[in-house]
C-alpha positions in Angstrom: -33.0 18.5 9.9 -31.5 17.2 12.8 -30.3 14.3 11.3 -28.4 16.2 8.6 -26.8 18.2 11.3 -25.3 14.7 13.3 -24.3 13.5 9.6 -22.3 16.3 8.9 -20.7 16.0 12.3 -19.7 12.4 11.4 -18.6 13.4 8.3 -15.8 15.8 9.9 -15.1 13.7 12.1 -14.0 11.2 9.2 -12.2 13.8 7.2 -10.7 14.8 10.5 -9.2 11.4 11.6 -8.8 10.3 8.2 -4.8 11.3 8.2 -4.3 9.2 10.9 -5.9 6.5 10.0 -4.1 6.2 6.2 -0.8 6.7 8.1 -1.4 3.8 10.7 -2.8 1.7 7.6 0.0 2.6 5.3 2.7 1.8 8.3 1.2 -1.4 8.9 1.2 -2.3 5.4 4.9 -1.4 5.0 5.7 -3.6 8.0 3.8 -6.2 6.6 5.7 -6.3 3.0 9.0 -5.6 4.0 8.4 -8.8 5.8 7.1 -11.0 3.3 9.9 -9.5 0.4 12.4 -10.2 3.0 10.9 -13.6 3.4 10.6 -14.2 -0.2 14.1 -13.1 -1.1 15.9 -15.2 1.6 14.3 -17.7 0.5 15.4 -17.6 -3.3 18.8 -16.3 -2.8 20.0 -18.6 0.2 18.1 -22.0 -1.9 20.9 -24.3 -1.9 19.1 -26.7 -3.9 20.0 -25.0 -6.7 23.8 -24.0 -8.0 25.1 -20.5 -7.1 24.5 -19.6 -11.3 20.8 -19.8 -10.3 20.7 -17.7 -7.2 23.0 -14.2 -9.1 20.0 -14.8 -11.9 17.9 -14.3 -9.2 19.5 -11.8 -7.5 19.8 -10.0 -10.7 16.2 -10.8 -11.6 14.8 -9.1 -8.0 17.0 -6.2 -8.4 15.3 -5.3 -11.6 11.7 -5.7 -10.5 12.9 -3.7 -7.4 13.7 -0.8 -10.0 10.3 -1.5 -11.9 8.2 -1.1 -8.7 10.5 2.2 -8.0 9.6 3.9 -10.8 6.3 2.8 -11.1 5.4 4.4 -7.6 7.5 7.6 -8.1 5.3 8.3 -11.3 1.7 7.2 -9.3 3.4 9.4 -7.0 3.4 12.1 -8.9 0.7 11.8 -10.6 -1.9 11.7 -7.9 -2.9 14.5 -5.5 -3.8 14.3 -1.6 -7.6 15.6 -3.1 -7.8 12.3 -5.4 -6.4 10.2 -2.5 -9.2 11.0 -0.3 -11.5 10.6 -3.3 -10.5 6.7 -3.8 -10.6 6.5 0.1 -14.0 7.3 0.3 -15.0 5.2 -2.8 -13.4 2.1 -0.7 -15.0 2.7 2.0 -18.4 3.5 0.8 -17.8 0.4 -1.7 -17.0 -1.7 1.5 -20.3 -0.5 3.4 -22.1 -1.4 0.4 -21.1 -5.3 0.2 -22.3 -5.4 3.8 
């Protein structure tokens, strides 16, 4: 009855707001890597305890996980519509209410 009527109200709401609320997540989670990778990578490639040999392996060694996690993100990409992003959203979410 009623009830039903203020759920589905919520509910639109929620599929309503839910773009904005991925994008805002997803920026702050970008901020938040790019920070820790460039973190991470000044600190192996500028380690002076170690001779120069060490840090090109390194180097070398980042640029090809760099071009794993490219193409592994270009094919989940591609391989994943906006319908089944939504879907895992709201499994997340209602997963998260549940442990509460």
């Amino acid at each position: 009855a009623d009830s039903d009527g203020d759920f589905q109200q919520v509910q639109a709401a929620f599929e309503e707001s839910l773009p904005a609320f991925l994008k805002t997540a997803w920026a702050m989670s970008v901020i938040d890597l790019d920070d820790t990778i460039k973190a991470v990578c000044r600190i192996l490639l500028k380690d002076v305890s170690v001779p120069w040999q060490i840090r090109v392996r390194r180097a070398q060694a980042l640029m090809l996980l760099s071009q794993i996690f490219l193409r592994a993100s270009q094919a989940a990409a591609g391989a994943s519509g906006d319908q089944d992003i939504k879907m895992k959203v709201e499994e997340a979410i209602h997963a998260g209410m549940r442990e509460k």
